[in-house]
KEKE-3310 file (N, C-alpha, C; in steps of 0.2 Angstrom, whole numbers, plus 5000, padded with zeros to 4 digits):
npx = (5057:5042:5029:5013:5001:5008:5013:5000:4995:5004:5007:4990:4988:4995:4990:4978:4967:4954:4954:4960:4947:4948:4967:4983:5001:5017:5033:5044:5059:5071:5083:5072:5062:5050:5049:5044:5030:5015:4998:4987:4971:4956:4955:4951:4952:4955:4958:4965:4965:4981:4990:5001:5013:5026:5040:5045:5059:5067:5079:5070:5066:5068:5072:5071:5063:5052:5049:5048:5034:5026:5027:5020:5007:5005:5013:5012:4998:4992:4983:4975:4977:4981:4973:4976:4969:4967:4967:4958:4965:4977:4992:5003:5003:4998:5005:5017:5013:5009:5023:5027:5018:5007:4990:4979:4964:4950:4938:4928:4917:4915:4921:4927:4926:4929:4933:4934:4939:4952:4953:4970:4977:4986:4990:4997:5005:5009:5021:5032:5042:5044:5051:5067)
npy = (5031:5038:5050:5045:5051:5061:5053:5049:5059:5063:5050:5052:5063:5059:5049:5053:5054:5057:5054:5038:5033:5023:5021:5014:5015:5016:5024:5031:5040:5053:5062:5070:5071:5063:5049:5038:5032:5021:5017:5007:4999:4995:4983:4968:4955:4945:4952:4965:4984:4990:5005:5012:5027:5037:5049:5053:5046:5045:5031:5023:5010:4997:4981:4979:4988:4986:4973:4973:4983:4970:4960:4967:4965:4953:4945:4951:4956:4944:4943:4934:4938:4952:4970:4980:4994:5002:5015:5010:5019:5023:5017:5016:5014:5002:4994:4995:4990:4975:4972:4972:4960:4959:4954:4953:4955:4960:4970:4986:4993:5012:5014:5024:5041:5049:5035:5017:5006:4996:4980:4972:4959:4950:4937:4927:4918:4920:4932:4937:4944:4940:4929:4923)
npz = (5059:5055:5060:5063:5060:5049:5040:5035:5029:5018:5010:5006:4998:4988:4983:4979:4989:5002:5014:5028:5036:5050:5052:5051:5050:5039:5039:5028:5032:5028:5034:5041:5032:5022:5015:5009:5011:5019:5022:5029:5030:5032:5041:5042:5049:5039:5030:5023:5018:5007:5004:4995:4992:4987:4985:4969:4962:4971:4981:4990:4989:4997:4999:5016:5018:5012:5016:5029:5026:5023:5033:5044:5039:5038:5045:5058:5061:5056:5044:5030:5015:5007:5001:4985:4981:4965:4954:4939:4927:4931:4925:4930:4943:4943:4939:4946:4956:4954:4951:4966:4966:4969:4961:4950:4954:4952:4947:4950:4944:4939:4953:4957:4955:4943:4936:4936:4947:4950:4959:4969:4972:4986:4994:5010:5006:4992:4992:4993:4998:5010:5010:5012)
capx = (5050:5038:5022:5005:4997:5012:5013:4993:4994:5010:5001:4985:4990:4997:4985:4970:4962:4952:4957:4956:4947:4953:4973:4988:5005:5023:5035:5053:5060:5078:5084:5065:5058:5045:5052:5039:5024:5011:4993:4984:4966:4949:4955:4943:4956:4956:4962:4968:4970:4987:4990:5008:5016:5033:5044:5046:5068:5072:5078:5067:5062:5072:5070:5072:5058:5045:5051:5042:5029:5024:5028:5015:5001:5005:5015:5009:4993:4989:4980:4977:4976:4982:4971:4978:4963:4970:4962:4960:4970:4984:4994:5011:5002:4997:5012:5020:5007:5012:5031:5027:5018:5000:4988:4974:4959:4943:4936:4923:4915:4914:4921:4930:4922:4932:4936:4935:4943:4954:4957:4973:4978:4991:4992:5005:5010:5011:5022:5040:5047:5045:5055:5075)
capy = (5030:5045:5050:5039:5058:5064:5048:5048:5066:5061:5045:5054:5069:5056:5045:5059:5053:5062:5050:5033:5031:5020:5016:5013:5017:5014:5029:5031:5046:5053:5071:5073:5073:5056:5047:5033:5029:5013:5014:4999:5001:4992:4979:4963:4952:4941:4955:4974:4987:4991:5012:5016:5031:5039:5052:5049:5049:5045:5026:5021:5005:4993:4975:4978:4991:4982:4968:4978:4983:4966:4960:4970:4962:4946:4941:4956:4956:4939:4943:4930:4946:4961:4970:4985:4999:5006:5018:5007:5021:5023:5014:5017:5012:4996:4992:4995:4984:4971:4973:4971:4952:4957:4950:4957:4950:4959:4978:4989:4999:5018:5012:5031:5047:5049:5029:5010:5004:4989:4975:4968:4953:4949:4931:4930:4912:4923:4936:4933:4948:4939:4925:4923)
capz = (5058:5054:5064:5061:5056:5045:5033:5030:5025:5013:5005:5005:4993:4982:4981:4980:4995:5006:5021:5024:5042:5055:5051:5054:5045:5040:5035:5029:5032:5027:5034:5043:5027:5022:5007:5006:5017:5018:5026:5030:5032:5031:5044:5046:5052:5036:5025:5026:5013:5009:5002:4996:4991:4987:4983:4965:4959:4977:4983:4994:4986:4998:5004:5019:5020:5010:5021:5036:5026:5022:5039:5048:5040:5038:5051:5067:5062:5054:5040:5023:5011:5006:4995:4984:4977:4959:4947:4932:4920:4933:4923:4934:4951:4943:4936:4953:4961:4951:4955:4970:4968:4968:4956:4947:4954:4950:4946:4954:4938:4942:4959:4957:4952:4935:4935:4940:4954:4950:4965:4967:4980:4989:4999:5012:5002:4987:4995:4989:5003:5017:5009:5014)
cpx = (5047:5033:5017:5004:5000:5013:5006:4993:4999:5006:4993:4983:4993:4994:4977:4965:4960:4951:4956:4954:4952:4960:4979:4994:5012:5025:5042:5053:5068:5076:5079:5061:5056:5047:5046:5034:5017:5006:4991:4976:4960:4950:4948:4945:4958:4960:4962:4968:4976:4987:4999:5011:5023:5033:5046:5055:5072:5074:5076:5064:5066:5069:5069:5064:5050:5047:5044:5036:5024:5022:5022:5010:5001:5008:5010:5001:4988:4986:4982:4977:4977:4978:4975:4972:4967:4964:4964:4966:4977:4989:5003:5011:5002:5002:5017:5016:5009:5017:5031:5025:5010:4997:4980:4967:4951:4942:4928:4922:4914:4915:4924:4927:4924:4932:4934:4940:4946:4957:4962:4975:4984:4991:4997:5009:5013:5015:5027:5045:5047:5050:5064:5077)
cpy = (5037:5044:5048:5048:5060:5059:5048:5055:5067:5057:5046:5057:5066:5051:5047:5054:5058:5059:5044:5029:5030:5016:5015:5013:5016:5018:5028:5036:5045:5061:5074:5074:5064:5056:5042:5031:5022:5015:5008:5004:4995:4986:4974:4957:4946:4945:4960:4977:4991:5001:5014:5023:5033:5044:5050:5050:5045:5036:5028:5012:4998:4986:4974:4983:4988:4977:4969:4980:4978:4961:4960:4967:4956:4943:4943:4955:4948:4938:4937:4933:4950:4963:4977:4987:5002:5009:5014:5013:5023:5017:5011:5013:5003:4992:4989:4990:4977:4967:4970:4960:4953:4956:4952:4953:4953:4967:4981:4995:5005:5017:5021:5037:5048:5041:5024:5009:4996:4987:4972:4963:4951:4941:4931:4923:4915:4929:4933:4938:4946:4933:4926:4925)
cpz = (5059:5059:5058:5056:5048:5037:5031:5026:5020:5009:5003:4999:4988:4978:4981:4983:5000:5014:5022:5032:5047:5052:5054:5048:5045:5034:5035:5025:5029:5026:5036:5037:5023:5016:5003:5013:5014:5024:5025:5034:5031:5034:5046:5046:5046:5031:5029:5019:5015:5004:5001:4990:4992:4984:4975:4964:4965:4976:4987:4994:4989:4999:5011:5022:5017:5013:5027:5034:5026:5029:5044:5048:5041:5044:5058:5068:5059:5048:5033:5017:5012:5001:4993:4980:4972:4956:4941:4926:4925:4930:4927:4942:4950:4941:4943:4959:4959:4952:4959:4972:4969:4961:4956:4947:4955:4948:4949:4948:4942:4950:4960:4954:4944:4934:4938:4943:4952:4957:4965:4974:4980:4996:5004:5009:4996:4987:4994:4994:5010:5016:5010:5007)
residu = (UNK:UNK:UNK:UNK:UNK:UNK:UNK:UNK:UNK:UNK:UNK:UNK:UNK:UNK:UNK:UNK:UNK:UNK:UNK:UNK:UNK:UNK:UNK:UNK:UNK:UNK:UNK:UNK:UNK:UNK:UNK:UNK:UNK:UNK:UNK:UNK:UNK:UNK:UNK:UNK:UNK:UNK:UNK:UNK:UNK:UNK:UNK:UNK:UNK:UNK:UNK:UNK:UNK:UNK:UNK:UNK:UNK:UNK:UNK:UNK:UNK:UNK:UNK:UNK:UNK:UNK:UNK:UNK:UNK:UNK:UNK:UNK:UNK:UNK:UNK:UNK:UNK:UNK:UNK:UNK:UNK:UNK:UNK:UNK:UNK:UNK:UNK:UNK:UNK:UNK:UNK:UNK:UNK:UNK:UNK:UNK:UNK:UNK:UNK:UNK:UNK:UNK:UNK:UNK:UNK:UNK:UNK:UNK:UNK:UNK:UNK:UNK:UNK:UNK:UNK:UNK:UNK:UNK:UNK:UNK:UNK:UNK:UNK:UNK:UNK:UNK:UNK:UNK:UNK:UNK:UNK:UNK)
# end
């Protein structure tokens, strides 16, 4: 497990944020050095946003860890959504969002300085990594 601080300032720089409040975090490291990180922010107990980032090349991309990402919120925290923020022309993160099990449910024109902000959702029925 990495430090809370260490993962936002990993995930931050690759998701050109300039912070993202009050949150909380889940890092995996290998050799002291953070492979892939997950904030969780905007908690209002029905939903969270979720923020991931990685090393690009490396494994990291395991069951067991998006398990635990997954985990946190739905199980620990309760929550009935996850939402994920994209930049509409990222096309890689959206792709990866996707992957993942979320589903493209609305847009925020100019929600970004250069771009729109696409919304994506995640249920925890719709959540296929918490399944056996």
């Amino acid at each position: 497990m990495q430090p809370k601080e260490a993962v936002a300032v990993f995930v931050a720089q690759r998701v050109a944020s300039e912070g993202f409040g009050d949150y909380t975090a889940i890092g995996l490291g290998e050799d002291g050095q953070i492979l892939a990180g997950v904030i969780y922010n905007n908690f209002t107990r029905a939903s969270l946003c979720m923020h991931v980032a990685a090393v690009e090349g490396k494994r990291w991309l395991t069951k067991a860890y998006l398990r635990a990402c997954f985990e946190y919120p739905f199980n620990q925290l309760a929550v009935r959504t996850v939402i994920g923020l994209v930049p509409k022309k990222n096309k890689q993160a959206r792709q990866f969002d996707e992957h993942l099990g979320f589903r493209l449910t609305g847009c925020v024109p100019d929600g970004m300085p250069t771009d729109d902000v696409l919304i994506y959702t995640m249920t925890r029925k719709q959540c296929h990594w918490l399944r056996n």
